[in-house]
PDB file of N, CA, C and O in Angstrom:
ATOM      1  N   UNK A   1      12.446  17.793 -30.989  1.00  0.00           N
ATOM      2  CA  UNK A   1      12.007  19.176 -30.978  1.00  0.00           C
ATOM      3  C   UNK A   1      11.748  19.604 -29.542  1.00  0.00           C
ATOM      4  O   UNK A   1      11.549  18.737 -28.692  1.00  0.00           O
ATOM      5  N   UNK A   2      11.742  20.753 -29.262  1.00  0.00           N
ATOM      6  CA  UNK A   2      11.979  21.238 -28.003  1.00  0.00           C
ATOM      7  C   UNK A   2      10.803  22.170 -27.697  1.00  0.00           C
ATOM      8  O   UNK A   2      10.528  22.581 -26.570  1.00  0.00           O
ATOM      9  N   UNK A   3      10.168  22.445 -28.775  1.00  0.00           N
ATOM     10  CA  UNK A   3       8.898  23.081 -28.475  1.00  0.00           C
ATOM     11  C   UNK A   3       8.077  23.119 -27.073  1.00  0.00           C
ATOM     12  O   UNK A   3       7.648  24.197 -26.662  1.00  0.00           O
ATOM     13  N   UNK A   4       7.931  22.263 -26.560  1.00  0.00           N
ATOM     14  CA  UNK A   4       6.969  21.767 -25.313  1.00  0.00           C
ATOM     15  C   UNK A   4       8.029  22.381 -23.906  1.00  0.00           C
ATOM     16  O   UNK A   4       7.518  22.882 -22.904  1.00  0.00           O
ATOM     17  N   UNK A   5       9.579  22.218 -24.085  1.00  0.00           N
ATOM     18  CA  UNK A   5      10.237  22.675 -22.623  1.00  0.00           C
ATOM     19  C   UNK A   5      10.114  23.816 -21.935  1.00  0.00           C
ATOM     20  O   UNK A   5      10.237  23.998 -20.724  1.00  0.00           O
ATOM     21  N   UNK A   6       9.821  24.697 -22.934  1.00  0.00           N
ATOM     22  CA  UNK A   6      10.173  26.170 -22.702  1.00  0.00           C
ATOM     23  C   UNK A   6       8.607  26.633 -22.039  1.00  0.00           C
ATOM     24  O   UNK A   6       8.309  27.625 -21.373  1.00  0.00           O
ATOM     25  N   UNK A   7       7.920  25.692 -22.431  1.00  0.00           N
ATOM     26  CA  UNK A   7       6.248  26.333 -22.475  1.00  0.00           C
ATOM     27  C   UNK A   7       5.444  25.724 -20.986  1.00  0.00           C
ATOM     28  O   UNK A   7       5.604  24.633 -20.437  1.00  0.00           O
ATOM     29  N   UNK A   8       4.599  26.798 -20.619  1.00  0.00           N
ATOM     30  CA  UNK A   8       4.434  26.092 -19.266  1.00  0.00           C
ATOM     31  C   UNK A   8       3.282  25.435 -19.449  1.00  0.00           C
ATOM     32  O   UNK A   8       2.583  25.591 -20.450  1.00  0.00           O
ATOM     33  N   UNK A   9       3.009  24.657 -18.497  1.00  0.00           N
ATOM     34  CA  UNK A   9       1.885  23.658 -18.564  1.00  0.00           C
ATOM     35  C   UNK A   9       0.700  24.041 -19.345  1.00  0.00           C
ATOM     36  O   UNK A   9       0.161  23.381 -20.233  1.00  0.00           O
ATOM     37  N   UNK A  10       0.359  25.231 -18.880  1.00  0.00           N
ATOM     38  CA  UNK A  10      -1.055  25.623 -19.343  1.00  0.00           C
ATOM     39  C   UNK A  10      -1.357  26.236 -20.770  1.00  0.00           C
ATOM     40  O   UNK A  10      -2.473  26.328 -21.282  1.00  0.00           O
ATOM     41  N   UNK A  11       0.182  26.749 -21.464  1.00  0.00           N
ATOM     42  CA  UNK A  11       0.315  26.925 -22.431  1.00  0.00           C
ATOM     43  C   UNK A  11       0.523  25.634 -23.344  1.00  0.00           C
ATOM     44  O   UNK A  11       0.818  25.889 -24.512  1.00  0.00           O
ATOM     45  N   UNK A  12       0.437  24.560 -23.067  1.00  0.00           N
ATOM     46  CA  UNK A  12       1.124  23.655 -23.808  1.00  0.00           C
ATOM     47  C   UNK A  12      -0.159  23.180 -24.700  1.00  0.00           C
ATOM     48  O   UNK A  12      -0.054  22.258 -25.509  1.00  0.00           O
ATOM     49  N   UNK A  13      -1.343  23.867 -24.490  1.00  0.00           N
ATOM     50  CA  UNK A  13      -2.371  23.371 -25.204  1.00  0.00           C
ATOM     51  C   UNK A  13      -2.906  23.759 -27.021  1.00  0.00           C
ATOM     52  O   UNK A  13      -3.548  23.108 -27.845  1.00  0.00           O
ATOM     53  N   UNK A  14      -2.231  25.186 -27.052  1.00  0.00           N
ATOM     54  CA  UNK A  14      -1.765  25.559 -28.376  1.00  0.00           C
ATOM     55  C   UNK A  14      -0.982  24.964 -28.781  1.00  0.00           C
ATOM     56  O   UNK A  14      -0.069  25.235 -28.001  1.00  0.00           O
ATOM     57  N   UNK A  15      -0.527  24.181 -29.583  1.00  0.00           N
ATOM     58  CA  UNK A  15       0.661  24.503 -30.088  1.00  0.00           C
ATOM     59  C   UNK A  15       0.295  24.036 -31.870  1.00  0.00           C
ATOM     60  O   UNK A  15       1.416  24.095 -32.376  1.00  0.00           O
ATOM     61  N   UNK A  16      -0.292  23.791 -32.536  1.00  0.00           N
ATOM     62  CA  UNK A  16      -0.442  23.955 -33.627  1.00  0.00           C
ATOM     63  C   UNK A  16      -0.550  25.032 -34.335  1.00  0.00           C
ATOM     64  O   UNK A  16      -0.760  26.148 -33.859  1.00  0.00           O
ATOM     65  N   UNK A  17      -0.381  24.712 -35.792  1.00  0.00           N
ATOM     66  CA  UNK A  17      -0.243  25.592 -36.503  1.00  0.00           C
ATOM     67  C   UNK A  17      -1.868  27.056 -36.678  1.00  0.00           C
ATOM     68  O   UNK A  17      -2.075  28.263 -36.804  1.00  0.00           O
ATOM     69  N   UNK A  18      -2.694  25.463 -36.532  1.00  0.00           N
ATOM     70  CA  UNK A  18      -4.307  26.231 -36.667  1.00  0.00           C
ATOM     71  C   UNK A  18      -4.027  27.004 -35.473  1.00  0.00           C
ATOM     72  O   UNK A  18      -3.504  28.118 -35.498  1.00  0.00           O
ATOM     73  N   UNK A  19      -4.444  26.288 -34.259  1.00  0.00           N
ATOM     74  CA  UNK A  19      -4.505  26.903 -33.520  1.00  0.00           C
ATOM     75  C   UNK A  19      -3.694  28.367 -33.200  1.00  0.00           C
ATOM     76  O   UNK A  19      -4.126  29.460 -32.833  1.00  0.00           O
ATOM     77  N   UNK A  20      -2.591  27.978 -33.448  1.00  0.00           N
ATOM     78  CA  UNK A  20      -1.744  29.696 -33.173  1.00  0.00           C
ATOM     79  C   UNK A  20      -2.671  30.676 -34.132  1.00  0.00           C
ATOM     80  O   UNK A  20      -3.306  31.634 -33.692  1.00  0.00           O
ATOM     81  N   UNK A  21      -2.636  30.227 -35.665  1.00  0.00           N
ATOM     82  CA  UNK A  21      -3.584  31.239 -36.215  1.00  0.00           C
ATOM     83  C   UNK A  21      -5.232  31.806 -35.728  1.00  0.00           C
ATOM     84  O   UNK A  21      -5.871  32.851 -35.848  1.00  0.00           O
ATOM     85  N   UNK A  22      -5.458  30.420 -35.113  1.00  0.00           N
ATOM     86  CA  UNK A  22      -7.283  31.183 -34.419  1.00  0.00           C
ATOM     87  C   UNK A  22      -6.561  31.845 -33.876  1.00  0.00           C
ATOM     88  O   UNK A  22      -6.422  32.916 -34.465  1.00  0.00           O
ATOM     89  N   UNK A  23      -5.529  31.687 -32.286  1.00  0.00           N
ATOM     90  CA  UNK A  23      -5.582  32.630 -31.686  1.00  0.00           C
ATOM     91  C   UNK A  23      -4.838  33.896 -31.954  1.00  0.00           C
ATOM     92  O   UNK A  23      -5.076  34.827 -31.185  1.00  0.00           O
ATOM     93  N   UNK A  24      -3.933  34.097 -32.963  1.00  0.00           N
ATOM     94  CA  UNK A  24      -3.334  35.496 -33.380  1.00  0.00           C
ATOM     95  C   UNK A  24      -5.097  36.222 -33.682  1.00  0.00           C
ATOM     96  O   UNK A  24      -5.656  36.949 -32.860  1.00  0.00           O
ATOM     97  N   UNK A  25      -5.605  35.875 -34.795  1.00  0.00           N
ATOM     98  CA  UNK A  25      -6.800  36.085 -35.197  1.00  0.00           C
ATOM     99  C   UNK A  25      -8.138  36.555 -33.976  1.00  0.00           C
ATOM    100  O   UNK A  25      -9.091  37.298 -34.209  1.00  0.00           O
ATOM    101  N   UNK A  26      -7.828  35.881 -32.732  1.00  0.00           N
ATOM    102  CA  UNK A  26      -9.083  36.056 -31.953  1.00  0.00           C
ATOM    103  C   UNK A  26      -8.308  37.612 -30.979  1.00  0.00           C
ATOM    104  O   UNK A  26      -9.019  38.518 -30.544  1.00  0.00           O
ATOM    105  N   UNK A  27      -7.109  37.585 -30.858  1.00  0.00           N
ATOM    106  CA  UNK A  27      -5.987  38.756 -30.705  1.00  0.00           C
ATOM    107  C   UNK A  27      -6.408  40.313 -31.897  1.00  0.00           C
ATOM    108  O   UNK A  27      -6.474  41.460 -31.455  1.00  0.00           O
ATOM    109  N   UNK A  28      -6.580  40.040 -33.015  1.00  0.00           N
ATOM    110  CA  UNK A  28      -6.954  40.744 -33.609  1.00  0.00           C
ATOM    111  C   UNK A  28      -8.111  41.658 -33.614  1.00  0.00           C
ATOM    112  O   UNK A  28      -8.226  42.868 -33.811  1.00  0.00           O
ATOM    113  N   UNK A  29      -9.438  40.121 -33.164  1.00  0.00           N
ATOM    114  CA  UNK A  29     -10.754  40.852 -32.702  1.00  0.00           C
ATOM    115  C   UNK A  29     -10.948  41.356 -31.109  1.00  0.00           C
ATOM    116  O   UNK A  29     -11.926  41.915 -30.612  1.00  0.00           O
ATOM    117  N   UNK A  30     -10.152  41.110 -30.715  1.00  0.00           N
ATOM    118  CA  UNK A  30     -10.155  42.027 -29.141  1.00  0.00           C
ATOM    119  C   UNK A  30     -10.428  41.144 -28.244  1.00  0.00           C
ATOM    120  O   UNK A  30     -10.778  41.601 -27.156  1.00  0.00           O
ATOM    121  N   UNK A  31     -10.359  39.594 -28.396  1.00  0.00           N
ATOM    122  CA  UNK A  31     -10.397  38.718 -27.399  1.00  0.00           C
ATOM    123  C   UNK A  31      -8.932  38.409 -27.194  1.00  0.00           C
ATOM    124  O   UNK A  31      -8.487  37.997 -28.265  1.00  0.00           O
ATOM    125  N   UNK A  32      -7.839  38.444 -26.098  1.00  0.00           N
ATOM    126  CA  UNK A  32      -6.762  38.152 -25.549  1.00  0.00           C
ATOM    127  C   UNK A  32      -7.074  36.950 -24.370  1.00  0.00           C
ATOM    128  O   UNK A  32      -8.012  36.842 -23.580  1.00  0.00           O
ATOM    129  N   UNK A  33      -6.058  36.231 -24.566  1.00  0.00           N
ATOM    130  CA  UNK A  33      -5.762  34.894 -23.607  1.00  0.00           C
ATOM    131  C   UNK A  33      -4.495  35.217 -23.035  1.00  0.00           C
ATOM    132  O   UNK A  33      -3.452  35.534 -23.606  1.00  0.00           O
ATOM    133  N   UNK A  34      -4.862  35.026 -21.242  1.00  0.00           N
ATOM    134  CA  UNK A  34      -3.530  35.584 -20.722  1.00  0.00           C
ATOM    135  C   UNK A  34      -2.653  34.156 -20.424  1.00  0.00           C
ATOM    136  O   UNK A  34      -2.903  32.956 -20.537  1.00  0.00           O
ATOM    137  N   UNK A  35      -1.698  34.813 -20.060  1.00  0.00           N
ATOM    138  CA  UNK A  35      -0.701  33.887 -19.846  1.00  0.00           C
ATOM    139  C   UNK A  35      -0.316  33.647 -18.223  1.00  0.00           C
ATOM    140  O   UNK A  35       0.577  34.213 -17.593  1.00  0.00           O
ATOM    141  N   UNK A  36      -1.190  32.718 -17.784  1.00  0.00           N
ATOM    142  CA  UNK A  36      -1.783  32.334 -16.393  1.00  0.00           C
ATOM    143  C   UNK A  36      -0.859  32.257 -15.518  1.00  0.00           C
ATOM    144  O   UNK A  36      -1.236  31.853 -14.419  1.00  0.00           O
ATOM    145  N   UNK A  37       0.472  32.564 -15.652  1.00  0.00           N
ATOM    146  CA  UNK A  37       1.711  32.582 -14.576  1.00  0.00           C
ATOM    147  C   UNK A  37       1.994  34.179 -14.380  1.00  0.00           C
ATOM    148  O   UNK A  37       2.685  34.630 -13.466  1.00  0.00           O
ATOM    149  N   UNK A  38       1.234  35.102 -15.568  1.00  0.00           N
ATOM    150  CA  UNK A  38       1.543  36.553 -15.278  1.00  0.00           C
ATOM    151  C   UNK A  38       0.812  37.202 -14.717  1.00  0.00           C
ATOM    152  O   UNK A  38       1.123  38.306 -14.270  1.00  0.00           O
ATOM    153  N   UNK A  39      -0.576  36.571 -14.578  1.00  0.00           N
ATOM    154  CA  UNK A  39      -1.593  37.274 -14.099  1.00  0.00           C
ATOM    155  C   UNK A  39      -1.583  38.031 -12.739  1.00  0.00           C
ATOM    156  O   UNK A  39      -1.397  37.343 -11.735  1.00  0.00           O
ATOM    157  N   UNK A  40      -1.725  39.081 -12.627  1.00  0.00           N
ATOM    158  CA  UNK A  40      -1.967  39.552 -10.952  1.00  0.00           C
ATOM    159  C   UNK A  40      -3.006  40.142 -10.687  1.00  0.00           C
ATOM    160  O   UNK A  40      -3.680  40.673 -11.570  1.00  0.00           O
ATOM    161  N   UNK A  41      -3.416  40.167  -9.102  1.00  0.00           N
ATOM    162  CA  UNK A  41      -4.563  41.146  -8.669  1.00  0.00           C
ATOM    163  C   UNK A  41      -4.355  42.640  -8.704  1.00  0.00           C
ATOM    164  O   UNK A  41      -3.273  43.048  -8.283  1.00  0.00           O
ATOM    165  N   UNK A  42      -5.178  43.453  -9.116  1.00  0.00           N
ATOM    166  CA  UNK A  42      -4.493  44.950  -9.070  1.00  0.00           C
ATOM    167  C   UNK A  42      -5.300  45.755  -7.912  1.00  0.00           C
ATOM    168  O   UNK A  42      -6.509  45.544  -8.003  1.00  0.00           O
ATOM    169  N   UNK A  43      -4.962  46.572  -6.909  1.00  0.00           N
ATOM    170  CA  UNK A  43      -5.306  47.251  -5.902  1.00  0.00           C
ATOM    171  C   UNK A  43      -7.153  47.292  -5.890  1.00  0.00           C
ATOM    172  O   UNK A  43      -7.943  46.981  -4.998  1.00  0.00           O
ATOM    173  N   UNK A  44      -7.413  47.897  -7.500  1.00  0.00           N
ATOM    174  CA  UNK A  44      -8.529  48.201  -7.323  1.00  0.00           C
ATOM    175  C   UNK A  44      -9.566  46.158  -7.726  1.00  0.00           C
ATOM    176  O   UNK A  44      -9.234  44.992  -7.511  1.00  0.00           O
ATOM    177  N   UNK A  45     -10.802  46.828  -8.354  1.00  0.00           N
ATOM    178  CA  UNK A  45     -11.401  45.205  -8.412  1.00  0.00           C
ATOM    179  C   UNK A  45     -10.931  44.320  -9.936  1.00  0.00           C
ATOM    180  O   UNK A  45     -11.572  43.372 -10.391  1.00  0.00           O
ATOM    181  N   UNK A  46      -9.931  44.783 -10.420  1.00  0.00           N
ATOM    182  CA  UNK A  46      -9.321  44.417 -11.632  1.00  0.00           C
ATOM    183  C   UNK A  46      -8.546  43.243 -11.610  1.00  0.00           C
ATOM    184  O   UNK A  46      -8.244  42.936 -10.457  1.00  0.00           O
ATOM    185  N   UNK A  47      -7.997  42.264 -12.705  1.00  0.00           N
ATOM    186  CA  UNK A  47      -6.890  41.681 -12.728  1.00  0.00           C
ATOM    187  C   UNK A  47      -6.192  41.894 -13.713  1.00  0.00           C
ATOM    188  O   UNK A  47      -6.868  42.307 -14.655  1.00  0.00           O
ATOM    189  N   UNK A  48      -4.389  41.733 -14.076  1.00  0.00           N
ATOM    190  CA  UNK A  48      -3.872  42.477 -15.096  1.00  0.00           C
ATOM    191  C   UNK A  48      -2.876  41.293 -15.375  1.00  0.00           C
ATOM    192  O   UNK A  48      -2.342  40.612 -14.500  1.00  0.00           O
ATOM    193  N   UNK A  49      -2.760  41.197 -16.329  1.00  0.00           N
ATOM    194  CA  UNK A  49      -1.977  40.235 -17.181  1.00  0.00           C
ATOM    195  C   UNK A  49      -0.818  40.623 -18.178  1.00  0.00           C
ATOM    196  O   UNK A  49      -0.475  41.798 -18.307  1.00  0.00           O
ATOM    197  N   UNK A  50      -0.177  39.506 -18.936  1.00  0.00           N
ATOM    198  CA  UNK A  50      -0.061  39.983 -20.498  1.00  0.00           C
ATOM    199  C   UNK A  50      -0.727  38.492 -21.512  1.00  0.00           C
ATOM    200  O   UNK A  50      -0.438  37.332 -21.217  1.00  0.00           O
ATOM    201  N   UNK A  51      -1.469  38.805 -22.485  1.00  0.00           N
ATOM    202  CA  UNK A  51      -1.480  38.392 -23.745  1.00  0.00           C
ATOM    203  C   UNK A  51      -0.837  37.317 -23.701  1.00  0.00           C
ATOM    204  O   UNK A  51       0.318  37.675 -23.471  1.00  0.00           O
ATOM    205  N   UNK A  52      -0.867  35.818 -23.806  1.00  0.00           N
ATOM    206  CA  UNK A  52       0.218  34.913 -24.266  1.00  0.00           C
ATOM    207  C   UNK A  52       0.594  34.738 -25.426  1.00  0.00           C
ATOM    208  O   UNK A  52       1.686  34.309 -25.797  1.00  0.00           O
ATOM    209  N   UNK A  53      -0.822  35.256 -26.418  1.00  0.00           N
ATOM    210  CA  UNK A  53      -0.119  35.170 -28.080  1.00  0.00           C
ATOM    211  C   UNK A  53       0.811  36.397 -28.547  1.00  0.00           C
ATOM    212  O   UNK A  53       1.957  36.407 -28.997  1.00  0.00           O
ATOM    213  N   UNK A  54      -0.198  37.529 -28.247  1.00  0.00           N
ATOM    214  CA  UNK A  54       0.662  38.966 -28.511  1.00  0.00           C
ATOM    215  C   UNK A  54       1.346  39.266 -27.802  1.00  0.00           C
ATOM    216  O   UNK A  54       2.456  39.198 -28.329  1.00  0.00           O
ATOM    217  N   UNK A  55       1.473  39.838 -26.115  1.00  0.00           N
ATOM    218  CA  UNK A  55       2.161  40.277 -25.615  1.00  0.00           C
ATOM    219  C   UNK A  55       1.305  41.318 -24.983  1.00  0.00           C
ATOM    220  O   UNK A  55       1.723  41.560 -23.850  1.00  0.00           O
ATOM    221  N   UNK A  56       0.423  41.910 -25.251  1.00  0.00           N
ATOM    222  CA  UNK A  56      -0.193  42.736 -24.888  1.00  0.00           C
ATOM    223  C   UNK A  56      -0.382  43.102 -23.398  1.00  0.00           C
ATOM    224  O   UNK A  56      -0.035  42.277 -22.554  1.00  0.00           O
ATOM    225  N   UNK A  57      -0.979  44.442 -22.973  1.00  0.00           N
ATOM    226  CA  UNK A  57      -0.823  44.406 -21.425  1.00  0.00           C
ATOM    227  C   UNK A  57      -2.320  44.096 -21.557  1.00  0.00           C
ATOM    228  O   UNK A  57      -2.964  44.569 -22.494  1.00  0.00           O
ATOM    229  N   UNK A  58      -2.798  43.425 -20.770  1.00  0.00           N
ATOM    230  CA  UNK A  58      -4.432  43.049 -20.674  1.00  0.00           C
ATOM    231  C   UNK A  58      -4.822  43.243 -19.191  1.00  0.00           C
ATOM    232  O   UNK A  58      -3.975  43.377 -18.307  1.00  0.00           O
ATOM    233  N   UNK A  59      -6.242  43.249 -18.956  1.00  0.00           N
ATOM    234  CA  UNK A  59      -7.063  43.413 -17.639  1.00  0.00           C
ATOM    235  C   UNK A  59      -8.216  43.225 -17.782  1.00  0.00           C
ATOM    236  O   UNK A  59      -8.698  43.795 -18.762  1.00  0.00           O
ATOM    237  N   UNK A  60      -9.186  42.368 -16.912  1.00  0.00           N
ATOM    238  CA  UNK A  60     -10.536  41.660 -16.641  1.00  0.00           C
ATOM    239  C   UNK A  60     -11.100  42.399 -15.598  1.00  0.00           C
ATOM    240  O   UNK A  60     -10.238  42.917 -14.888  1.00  0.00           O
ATOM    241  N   UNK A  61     -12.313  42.636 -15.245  1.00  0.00           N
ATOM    242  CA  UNK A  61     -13.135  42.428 -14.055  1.00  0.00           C
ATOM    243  C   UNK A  61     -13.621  40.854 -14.010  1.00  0.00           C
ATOM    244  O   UNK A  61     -13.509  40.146 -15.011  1.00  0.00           O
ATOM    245  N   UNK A  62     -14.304  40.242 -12.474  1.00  0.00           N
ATOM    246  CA  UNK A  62     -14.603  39.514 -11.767  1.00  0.00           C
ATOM    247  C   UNK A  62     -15.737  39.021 -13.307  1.00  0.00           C
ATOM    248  O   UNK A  62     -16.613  39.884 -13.360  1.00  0.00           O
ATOM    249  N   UNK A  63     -15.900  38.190 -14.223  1.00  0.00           N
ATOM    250  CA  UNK A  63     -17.151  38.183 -15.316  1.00  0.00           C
ATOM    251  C   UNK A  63     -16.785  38.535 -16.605  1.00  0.00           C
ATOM    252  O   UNK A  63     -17.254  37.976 -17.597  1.00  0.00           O
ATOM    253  N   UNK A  64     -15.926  39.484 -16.646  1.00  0.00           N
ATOM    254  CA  UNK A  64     -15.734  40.065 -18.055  1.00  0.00           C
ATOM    255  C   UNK A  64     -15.003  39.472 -18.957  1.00  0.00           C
ATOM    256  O   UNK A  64     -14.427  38.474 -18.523  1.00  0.00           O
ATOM    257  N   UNK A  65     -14.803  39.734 -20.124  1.00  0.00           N
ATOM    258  CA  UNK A  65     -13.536  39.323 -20.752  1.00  0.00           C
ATOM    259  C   UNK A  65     -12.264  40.157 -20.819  1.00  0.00           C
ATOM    260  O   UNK A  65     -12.215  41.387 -20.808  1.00  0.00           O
ATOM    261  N   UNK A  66     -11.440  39.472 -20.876  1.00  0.00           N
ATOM    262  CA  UNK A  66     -10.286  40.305 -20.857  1.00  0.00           C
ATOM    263  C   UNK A  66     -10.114  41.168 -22.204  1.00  0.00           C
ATOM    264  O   UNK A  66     -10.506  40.811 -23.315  1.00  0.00           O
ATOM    265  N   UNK A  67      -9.618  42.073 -21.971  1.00  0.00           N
ATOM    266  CA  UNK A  67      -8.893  43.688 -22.703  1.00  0.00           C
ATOM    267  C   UNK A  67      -8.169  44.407 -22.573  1.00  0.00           C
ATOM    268  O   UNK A  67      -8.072  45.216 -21.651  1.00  0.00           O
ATOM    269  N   UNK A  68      -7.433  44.249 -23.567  1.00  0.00           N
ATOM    270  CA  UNK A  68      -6.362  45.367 -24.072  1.00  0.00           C
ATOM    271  C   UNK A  68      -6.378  46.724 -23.382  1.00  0.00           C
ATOM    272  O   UNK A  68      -7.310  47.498 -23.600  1.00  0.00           O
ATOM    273  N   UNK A  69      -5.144  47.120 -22.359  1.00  0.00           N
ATOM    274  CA  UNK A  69      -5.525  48.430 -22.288  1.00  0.00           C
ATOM    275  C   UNK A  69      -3.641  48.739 -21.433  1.00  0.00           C
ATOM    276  O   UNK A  69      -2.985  47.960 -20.742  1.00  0.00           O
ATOM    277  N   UNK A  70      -3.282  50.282 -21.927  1.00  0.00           N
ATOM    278  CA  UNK A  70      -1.916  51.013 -22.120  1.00  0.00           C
ATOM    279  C   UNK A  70      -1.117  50.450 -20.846  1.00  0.00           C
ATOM    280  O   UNK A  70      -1.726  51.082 -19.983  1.00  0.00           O
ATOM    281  N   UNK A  71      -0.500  49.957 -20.383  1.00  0.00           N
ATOM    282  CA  UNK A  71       0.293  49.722 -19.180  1.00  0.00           C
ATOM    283  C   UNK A  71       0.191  50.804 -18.346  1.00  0.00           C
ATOM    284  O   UNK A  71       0.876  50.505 -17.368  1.00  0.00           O
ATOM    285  N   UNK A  72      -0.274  51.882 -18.184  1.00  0.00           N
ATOM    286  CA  UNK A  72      -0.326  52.861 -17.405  1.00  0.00           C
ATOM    287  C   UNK A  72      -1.623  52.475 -16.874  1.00  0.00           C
ATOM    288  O   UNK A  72      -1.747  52.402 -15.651  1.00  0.00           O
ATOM    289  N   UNK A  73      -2.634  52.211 -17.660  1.00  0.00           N
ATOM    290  CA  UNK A  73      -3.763  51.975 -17.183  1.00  0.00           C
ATOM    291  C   UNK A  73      -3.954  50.717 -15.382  1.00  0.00           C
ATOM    292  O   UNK A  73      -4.791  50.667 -14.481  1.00  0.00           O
ATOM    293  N   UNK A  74      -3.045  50.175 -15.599  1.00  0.00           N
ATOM    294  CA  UNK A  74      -2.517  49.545 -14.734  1.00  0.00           C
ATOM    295  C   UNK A  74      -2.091  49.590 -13.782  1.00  0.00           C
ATOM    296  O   UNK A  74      -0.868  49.466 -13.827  1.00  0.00           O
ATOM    297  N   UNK A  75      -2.580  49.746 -12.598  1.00  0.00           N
ATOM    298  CA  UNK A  75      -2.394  50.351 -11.065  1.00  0.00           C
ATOM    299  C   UNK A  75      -1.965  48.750 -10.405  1.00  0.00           C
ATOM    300  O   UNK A  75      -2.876  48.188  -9.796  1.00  0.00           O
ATOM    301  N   UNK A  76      -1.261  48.363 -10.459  1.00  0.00           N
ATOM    302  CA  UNK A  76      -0.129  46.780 -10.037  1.00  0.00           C
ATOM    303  C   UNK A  76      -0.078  47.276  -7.941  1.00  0.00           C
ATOM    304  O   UNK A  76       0.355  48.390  -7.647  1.00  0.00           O
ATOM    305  N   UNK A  77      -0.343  46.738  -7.308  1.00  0.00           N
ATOM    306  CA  UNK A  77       0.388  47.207  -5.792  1.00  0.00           C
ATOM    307  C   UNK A  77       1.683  47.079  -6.012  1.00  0.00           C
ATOM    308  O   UNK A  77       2.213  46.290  -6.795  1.00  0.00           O
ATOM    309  N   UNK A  78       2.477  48.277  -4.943  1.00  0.00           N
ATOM    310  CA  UNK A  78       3.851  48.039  -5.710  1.00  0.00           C
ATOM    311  C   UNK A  78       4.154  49.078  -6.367  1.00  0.00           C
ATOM    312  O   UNK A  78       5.223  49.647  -6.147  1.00  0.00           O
ATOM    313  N   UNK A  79       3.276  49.530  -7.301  1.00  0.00           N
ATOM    314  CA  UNK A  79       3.714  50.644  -8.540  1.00  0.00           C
ATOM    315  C   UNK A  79       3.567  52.308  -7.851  1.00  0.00           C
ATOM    316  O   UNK A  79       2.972  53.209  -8.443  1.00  0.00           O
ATOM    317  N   UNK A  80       4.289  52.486  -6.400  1.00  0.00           N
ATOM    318  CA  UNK A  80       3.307  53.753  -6.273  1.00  0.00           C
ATOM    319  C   UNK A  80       5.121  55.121  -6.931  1.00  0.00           C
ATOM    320  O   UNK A  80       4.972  56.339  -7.029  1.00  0.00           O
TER     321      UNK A  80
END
């Protein structure tokens, strides 16, 4: 099975069945886990990601948890 090639290191810690369901489920309640190779700094004091279970566009402050919010919301350097 090939499951493990495609997936990068840090993702490789899901991979069960439970587990995918907590985390679709913790996706549902508004906690998102990013996917630590997408993450970037954004101009202002933010960081912006995507979702590794959903896909979602996500963003943290320096403490917070990460959240869901429209890709526009998203000021990336770069994006002018």
């Amino acid at each position: 099975m090939s499951l493990g090639k495609d997936l990068t290191r840090g993702d490789k810690r899901d991979t069960g069945i439970f587990a995918r369901l907590r985390a679709r489920l913790s996706c549902l309640m508004g906690k998102h886990e990013p996917n630590r190779n997408k993450v970037r700094r954004t101009t202002g004091v933010y960081f912006a990601g995507v979702c590794r279970v959903c896909g979602t566009t996500i963003r943290k402050r320096h403490g917070h948890p990460w959240r869901a919010v429209s890709p526009d919301e998203v000021d990336l350097p770069g994006n002018d």
